[in-house]
C-alpha positions as semicolon CSV with decimal commas, in nm:
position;residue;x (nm);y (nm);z (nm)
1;X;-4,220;4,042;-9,539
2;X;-4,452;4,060;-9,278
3;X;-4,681;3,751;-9,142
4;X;-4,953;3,710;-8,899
5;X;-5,113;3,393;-8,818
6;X;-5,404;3,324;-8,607
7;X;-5,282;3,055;-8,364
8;X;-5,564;2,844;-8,138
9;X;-5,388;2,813;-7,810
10;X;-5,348;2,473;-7,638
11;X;-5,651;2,498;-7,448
12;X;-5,815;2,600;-7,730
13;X;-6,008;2,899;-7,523
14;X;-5,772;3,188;-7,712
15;X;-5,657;3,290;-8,012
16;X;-5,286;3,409;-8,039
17;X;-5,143;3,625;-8,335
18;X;-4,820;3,598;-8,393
19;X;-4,649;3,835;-8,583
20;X;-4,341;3,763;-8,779
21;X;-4,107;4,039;-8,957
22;X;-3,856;3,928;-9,198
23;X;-3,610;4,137;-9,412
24;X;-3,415;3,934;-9,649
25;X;-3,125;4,024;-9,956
26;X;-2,931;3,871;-10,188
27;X;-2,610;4,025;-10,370
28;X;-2,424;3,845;-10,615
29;X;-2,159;3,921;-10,929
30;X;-1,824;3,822;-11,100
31;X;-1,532;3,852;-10,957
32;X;-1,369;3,753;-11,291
33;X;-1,496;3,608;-11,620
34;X;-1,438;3,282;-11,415
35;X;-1,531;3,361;-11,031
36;X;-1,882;3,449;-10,936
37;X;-1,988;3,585;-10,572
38;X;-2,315;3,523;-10,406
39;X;-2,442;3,650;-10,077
40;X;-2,766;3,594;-9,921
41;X;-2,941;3,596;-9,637
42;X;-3,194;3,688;-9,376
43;X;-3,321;3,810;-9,022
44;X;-3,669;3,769;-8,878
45;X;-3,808;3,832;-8,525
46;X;-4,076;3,757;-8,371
47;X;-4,370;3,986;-8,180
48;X;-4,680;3,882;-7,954
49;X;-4,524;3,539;-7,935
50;X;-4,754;3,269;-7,828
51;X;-4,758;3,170;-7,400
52;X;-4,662;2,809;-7,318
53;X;-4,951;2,608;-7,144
54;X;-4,702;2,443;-6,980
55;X;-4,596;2,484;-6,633
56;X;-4,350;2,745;-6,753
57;X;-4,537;2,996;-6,931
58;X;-4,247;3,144;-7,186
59;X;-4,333;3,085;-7,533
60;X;-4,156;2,756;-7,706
61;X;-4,122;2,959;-8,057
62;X;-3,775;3,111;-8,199
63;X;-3,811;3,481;-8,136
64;X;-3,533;3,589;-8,360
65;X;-3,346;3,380;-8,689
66;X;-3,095;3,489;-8,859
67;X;-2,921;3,290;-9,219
68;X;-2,614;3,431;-9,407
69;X;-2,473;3,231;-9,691
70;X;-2,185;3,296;-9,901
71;X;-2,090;3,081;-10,206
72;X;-1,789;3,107;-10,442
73;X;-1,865;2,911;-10,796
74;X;-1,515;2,881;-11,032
75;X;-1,450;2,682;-11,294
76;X;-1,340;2,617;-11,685
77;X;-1,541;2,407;-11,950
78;X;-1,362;2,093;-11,758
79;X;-1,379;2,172;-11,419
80;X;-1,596;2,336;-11,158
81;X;-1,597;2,376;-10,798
82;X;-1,736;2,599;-10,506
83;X;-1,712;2,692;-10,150
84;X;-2,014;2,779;-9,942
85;X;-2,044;2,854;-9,606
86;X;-2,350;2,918;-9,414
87;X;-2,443;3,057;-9,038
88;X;-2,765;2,977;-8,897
89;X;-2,863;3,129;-8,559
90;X;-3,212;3,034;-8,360
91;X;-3,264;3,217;-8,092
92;X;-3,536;3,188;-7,805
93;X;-3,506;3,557;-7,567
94;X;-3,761;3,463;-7,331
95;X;-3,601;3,115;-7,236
96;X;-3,231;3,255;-7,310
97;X;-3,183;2,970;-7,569
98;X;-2,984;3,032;-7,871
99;X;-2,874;2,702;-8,106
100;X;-2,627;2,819;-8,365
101;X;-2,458;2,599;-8,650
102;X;-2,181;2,699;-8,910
103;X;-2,137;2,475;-9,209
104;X;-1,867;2,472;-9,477
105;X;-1,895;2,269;-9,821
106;X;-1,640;2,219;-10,076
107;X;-1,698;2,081;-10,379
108;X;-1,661;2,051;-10,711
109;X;-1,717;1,824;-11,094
110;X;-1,410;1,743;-11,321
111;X;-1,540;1,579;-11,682
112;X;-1,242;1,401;-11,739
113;X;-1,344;1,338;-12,118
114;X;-1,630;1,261;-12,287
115;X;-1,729;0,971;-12,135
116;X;-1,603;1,001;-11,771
117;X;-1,687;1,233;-11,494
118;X;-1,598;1,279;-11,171
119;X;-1,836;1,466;-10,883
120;X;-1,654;1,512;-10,490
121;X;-1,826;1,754;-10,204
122;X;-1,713;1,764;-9,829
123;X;-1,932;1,903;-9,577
124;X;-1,912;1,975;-9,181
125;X;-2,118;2,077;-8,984
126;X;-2,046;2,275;-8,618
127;X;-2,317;2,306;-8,380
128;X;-2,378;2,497;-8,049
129;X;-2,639;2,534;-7,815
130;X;-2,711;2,714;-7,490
131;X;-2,992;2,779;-7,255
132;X;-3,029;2,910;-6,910
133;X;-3,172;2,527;-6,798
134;X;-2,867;2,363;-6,610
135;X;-3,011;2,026;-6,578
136;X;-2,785;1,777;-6,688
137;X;-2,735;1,634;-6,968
138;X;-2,704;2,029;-7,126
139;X;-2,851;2,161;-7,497
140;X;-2,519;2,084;-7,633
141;X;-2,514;1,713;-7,534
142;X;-2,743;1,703;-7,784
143;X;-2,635;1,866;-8,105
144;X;-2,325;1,669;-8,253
145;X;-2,100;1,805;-8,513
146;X;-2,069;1,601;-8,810
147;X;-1,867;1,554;-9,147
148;X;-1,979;1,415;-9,495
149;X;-1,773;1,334;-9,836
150;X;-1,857;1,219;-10,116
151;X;-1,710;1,094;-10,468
152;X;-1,887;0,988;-10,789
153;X;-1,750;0,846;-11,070
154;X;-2,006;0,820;-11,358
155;X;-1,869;0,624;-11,672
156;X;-2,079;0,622;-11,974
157;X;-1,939;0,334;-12,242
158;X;-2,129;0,411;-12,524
159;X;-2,454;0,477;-12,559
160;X;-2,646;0,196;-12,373
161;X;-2,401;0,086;-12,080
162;X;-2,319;0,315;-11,777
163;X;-2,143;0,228;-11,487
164;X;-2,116;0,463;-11,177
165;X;-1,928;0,402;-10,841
166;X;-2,008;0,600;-10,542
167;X;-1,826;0,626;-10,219
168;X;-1,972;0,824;-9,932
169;X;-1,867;0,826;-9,546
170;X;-2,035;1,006;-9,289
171;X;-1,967;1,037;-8,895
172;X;-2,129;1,236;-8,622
173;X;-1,987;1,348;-8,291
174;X;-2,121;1,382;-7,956
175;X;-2,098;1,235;-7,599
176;X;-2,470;1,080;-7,650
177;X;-2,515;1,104;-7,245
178;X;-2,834;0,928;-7,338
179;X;-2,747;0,619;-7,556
180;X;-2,993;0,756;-7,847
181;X;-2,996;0,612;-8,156
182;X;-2,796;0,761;-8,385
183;X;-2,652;0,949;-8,139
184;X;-2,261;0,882;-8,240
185;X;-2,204;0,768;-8,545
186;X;-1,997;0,621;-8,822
187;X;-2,095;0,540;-9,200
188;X;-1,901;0,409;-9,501
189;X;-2,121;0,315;-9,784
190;X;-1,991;0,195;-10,160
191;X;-2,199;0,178;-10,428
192;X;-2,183;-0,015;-10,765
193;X;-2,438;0,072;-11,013
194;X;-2,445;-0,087;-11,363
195;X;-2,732;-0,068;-11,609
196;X;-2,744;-0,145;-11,968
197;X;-3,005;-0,085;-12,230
198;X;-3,108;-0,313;-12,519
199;X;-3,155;-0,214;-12,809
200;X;-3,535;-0,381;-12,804
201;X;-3,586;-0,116;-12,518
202;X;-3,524;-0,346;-12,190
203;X;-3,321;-0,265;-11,968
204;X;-3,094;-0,477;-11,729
205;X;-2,899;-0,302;-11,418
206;X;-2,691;-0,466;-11,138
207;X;-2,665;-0,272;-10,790
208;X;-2,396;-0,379;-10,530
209;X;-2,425;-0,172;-10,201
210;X;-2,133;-0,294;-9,980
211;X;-2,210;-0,067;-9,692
212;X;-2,089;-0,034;-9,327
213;X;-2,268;0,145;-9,042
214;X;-2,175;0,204;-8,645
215;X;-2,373;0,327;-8,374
């Protein structure tokens, strides 16, 4: 794929023209009657990249990206999981910046019976960053790692009562040189969800959200 854009610099007395090249793929197939591959992903670079109006005159756009994902998907009528992973690289030549991030999910849905089903997914997250700029506090102060789960139990009684109870925690680490907000983090929220349905057509649910948060 190839893109141009016309681009009105920030004095407005020019008109840049980016020009972006990307080549992308995907690949994908059975590994068994019950494992299925996919790969896909990408690499794009960038040419006649806008100047800065700034003091420093290198351009502030990515001049290369690259994505790869991989994802296995297995399962039986019951029960289905997957593992993904995923790369991500930004990188800025003319400034000597790259920020890179690798990411890992695991996952997967069990239907217990008819009535009851079960959903759970980890994720992290792992992310670098460097750039020729030694002031302190660095790139990397600034780009925390972080981990997410998740479990969801969805029970149906019937047809017009469901209850579902969700459980999620999340935390993010960095040194936050900057007292940010957000910066360094910790999250446990529960969630009760009831709802019933008369047979008239109103419906009543309940919602108790219990959650906890630190910053």
């Amino acid at each position: 794929r190839l893109q141009n854009d016309d681009r009105v610099n920030g004095t407005q007395t020019f008109v840049d023209v980016p020009k972006w090249s990307t080549v992308e793929g995907r690949l994908s197939g059975r590994l068994s009657r019950a494992i299925k591959l996919t790969l896909r992903g990408y690499t794009q670079s960038l040419s006649d990249p806008p100047a800065s109006v700034l003091t420093d005159p290198r351009t502030l756009y990515w001049t290369n990206r690259n994505f790869f994902q991989a994802k296995l998907d297995a399962g039986t009528p019951n029960v289905n999981g997957y593992v993904i992973y995923t790369n991500r690289v930004n990188r800025n030549s003319e400034r000597n910046t790259d920020v890179k991030t690798d990411q890992y999910t695991v996952g997967g849905t069990w239907q217990i019976n008819q009535s009851v089903n079960l959903f759970a997914e980890y994720h992290h997250e792992n992310w670098t960053g460097r750039t020729d700029t030694v002031d302190v506090p660095a790139l990397n102060d600034f780009l925390p790692d972080s981990d997410t789960g998740v479990v969801d139990l969805n029970w149906n009684l019937g047809r017009r009562a469901n209850i579902s109870l969700n459980y999620t925690r999340f935390a993010a680490y960095n040194d936050n040189p900057l007292l940010l907000q957000d910066g360094n983090t910790r999250g446990s929220y529960v969630t009760i969800n009831t709802h019933y349905r008369f047979p008239a057509g109103y419906e009543l649910g309940l919602i108790v959200p219990p959650w906890t948060y630190r910053d």
